[in-house]
C-alpha positions in Angstrom: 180.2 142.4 166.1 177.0 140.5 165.2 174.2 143.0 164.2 170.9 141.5 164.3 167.7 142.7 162.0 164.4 141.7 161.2 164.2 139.5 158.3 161.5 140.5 155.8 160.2 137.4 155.9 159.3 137.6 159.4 157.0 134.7 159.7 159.3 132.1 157.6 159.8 128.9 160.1 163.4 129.1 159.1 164.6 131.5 161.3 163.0 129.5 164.3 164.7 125.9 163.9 166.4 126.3 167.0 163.4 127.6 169.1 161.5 124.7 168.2 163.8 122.0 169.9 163.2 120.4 173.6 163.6 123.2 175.9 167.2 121.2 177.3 168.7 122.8 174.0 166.3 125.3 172.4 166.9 128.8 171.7 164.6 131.4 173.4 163.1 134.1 170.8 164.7 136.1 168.1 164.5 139.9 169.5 162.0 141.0 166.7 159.4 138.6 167.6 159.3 141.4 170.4 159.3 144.5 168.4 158.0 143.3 165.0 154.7 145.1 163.9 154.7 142.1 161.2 154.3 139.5 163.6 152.3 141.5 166.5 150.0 141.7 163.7 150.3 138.1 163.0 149.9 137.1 166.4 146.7 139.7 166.8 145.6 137.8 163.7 145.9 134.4 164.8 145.5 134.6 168.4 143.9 137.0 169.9 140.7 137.4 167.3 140.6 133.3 167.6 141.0 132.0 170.8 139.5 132.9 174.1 140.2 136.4 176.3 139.3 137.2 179.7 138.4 140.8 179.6 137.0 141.2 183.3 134.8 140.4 186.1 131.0 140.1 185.7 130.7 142.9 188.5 131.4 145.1 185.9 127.9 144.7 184.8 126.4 144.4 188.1 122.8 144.7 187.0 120.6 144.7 183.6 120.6 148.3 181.7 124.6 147.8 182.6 127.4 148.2 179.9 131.5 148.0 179.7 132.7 149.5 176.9 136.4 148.8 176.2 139.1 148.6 173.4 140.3 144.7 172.4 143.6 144.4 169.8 141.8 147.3 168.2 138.7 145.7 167.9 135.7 148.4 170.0 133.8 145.7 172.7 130.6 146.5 174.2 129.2 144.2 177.1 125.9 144.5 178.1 123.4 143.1 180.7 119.7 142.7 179.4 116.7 142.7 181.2 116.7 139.0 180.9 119.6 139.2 183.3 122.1 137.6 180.6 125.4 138.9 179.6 126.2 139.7 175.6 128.9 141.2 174.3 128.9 143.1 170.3 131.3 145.2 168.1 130.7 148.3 169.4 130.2 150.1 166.0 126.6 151.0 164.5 125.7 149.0 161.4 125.4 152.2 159.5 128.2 153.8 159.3 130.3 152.6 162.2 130.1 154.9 165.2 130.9 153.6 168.3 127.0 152.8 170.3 128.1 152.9 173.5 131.6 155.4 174.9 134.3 154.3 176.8 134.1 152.8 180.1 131.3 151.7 182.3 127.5 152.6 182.9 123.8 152.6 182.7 121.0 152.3 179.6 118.2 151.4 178.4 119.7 151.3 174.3 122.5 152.1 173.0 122.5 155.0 170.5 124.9 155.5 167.9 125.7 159.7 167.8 126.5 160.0 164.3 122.9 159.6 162.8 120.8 158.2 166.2 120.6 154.7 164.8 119.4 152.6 168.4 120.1 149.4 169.6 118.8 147.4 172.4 120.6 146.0 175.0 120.0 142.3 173.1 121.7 144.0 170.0 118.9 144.5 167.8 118.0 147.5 165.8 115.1 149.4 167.3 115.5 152.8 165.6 116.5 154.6 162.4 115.7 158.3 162.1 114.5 159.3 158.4 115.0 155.8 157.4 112.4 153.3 156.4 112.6 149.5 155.8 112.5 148.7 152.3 113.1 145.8 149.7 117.3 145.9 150.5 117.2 147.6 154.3 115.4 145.4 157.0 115.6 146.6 160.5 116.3 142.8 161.5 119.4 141.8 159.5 121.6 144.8 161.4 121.9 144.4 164.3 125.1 144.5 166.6 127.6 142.1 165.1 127.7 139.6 168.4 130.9 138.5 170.3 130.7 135.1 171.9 130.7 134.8 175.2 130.9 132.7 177.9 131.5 133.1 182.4 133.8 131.4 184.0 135.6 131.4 187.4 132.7 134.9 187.8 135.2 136.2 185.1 133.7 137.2 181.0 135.4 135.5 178.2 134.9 136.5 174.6 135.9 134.9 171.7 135.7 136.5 168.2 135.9 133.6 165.9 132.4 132.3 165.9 133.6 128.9 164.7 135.4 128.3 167.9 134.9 125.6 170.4 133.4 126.4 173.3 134.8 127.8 176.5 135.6 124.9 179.0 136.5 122.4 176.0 139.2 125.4 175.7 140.0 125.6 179.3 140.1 121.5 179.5 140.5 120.0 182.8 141.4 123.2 184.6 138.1 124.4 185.7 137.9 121.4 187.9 141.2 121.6 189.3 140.2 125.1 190.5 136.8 124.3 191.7 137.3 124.0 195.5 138.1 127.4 195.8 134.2 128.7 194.8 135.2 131.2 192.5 132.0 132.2 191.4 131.0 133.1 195.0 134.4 135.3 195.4 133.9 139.6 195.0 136.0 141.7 193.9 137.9 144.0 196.3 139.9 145.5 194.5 140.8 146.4 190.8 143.8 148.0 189.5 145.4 149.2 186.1 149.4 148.7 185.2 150.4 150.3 181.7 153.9 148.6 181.1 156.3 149.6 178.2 156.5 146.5 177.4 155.7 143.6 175.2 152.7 141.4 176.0 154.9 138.1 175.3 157.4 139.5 178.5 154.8 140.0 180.6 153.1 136.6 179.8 156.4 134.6 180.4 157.2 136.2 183.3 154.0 135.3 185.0 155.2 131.6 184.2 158.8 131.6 185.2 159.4 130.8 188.9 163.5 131.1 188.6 163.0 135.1 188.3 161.6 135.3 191.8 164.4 134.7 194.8 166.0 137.4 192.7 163.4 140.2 191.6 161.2 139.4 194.6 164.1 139.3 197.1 162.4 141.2 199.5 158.7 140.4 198.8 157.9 137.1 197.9 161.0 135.3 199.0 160.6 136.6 202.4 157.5 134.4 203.1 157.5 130.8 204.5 159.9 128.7 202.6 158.7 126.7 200.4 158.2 123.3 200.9 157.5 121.8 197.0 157.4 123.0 193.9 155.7 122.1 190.5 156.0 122.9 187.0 153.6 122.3 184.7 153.6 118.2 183.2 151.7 118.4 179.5 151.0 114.9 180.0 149.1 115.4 183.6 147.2 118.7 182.3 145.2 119.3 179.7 144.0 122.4 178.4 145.6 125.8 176.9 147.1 126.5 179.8 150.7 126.4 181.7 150.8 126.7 185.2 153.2 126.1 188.2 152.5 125.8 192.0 154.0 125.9 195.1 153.5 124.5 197.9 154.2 125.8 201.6 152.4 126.8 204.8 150.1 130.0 205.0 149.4 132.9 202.6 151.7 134.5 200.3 149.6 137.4 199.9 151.3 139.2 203.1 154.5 139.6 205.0 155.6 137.0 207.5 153.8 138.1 210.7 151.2 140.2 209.8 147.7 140.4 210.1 145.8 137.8 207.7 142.5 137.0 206.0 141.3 132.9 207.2 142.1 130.0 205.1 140.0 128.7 202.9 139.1 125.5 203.7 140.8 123.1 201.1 142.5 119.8 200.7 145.6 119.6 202.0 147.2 119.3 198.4 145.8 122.6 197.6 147.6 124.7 200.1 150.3 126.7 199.1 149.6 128.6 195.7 148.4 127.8 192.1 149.2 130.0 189.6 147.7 128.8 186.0 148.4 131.4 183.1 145.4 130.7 180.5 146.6 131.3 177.0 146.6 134.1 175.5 146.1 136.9 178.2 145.2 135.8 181.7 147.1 135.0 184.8 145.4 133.4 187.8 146.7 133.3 191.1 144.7 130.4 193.5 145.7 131.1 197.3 144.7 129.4 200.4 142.8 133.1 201.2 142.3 134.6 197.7 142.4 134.8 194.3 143.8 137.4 192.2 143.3 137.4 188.2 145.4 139.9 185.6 143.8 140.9 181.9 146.7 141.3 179.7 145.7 144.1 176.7 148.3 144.0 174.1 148.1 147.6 172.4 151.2 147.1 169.9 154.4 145.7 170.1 156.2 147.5 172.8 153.2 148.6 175.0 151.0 146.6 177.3 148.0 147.4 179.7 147.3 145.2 182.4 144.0 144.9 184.9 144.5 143.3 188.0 141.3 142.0 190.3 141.7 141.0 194.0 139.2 138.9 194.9 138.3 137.3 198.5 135.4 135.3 200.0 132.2 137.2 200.4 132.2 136.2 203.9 134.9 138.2 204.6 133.0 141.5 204.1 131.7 141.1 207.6 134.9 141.3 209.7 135.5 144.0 211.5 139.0 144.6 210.6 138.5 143.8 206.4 139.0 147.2 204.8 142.6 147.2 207.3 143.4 143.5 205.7 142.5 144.6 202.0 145.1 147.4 202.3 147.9 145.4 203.7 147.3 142.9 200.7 147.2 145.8 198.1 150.1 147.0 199.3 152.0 143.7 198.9 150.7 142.8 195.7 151.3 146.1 194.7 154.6 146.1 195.7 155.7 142.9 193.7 153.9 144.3 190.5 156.2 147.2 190.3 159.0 144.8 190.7 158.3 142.4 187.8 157.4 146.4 185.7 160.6 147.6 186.0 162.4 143.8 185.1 159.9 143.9 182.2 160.9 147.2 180.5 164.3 146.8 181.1 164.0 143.9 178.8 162.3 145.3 176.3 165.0 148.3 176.0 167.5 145.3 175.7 165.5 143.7 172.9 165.1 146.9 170.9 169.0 147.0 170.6 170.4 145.2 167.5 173.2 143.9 169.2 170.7 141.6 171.4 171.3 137.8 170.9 169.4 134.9 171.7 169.6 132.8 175.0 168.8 129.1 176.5 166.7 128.0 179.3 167.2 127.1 182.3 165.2 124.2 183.9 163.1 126.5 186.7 162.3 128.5 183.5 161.6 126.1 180.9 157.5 127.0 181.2 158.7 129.9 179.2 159.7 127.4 176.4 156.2 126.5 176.4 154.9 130.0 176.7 157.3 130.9 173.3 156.1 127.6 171.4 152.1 128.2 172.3 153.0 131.2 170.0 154.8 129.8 167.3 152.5 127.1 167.0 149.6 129.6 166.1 151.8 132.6 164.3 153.7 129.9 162.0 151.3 126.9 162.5 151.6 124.2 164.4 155.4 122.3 163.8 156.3 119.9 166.6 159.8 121.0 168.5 162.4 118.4 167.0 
């Protein structure tokens, strides 16, 4: 009986030869790449604090004096809208001595006051106010204020980046923002929002999201109960471009409800674009393009074996004024709540399975091979970038 530990040298390319190959005869991931604080720290490293994170809807600061306060791979974020109407996001720790400017969650201000020692910031980051503390030659109000965050809206959703070296949002996304663009994202609300915390880790979640073969199975009596499906497409490296993966699906009506019920109207698209498109942009969000909605998921990694997820339903602002909407948002809810629940309890029983030391390694299918990609996105950046052989 083969017993299986985490090397010490974790990050050595070595151990990974076979996960590197075409996905027709690669190995899928080594269990502790799963449970390893080594290389979740790695990956927090190399990811997360250098690439770009969705990390909500610009609702969430609906008018200037607003500010979302939230936790990132351990880094504190505060959001903020100025009076100038623009959206700025900081490290949410005074330049004194650290305190946290601005507490958890969402609301309303004019500054932001540290309450260790009353230090103030504006909303534009600057430091206004420092109790019993004058400027001298080696303290000048102006070099401290708030560390920025870059920033950037797309698809009405805020981005950050922390590495202020990075290329710019839609160089990142590459050609997907116009492959998305008929569905008028940016005009969409937000119906609903919801919160998922999953004993699991963020890589399951994220590969999940981008493997089809899982879902005549797990969604049995969700999912695979709508229309059949007509076409399917995985993602083509050479036909999109962009850190992304994606796969789509084509077939006639929504997917958002049961076969029969009530349902919102289509959106008007090409006839190409009906069915669904679901593009998972790397690192942590999944986007779910429908022919009568659009639903995004924020993926929070908070440590190896624990993730937190934030799911926004979004629909046409037209749709606010039919009569029977609040009756059609519930029945989607309830679907897509449904269906979550399902790929939660797939998701932690994997991550029990991976915590044993008697799990071994698998292969892919071809309906799952996305996941290939998924797993290689991450090696790429955790070991650096070593073409599969």
């Amino acid at each position: 009986m083969q017993v299986v530990k985490e090397p010490t040298d974790v990050l050595n390319p070595a151990h990974y030869a076979d996960c590197r190959r075409t996905a027709d005869v690669a190995a899928t991931l080594p269990s502790w790449c799963y449970t390893s604080q080594a290389f979740y720290d790695r990956e927090r490293e190399e990811i997360f604090l250098k690439t770009w994170n969705c990390v909500g809807h610009q609702s969430r600061v609906p008018l200037p004096g607003s500010y979302f306060a939230f936790e990132f791979v351990g880094v504190p974020v505060v959001i903020t809208r100025g009076e100038d109407n623009r959206i700025r996001a900081f490290v949410n720790a005074c330049r004194h001595r650290g305190g946290e400017v601005a507490p958890e969650g969402e609301g309303t201000c004019k500054i932001l006051k540290c309450p260790y020692h009353a230090w103030s910031f504006s909303l534009t980051g600057d430091l206004v106010a420092t109790p019993f503390f004058e400027e001298s030659d080696v303290f000048k109000k102006a070099d401290y204020g708030l560390k920025p965050i870059k920033l950037e809206v797309w698809c009405g959703f805020m981005w950050i980046n922390f590495d202020e070296n990075s290329a710019d949002l839609h160089s990142y996304l590459g050609d997907l923002p116009q492959r998305v663009a008929q569905w008028n994202a940016d005009d969409m609300i937000v119906a609903s929002r919801s919160t998922y915390n999953i004993k699991t880790n963020w890589k399951q979640y994220y590969e999940n999201f981008s493997d089809p073969y899982h879902v005549p199975f797990v969604h049995k009596s969700t999912l695979s109960k709508n229309k059949p499906v007509q076409k399917r497409e995985l993602h083509d490296p050479s036909k999109y471009i962009g850190n992304y993966v994606m796969h789509r699906a084509w077939f006639d009506g929504t997917r958002g409800v049961a076969p029969g019920e009530p349902t919102f109207p289509e959106i008007p698209l090409p006839q190409e674009d009906h069915g669904a498109f679901y593009p998972w942009v790397y690192p942590n969000a999944g986007m779910g393009f429908m022919i009568d909605s659009m639903f995004v998921v924020e993926m929070y990694p908070e440590g190896p074996g624990q993730t937190r997820i934030e799911r926004s339903f979004l629909v046409p602002k037209s749709y606010q004024d039919m009569p029977n909407f609040d009756e059609l948002i519930v029945n989607y809810l309830r679907g897509m709540d449904v269906v979550h629940h399902e790929d939660i309890e797939i998701l932690e029983m994997q991550q029990r399975s991976v915590n044993s030391p008697l799990y071994m390694t698998g292969r892919f299918a071809r309906m799952d091979k996305l996941v290939h990609g998924c797993q290689n996105w991450v090696l790429d950046r955790v070991l650096g970038a070593t073409p599969p052989a």
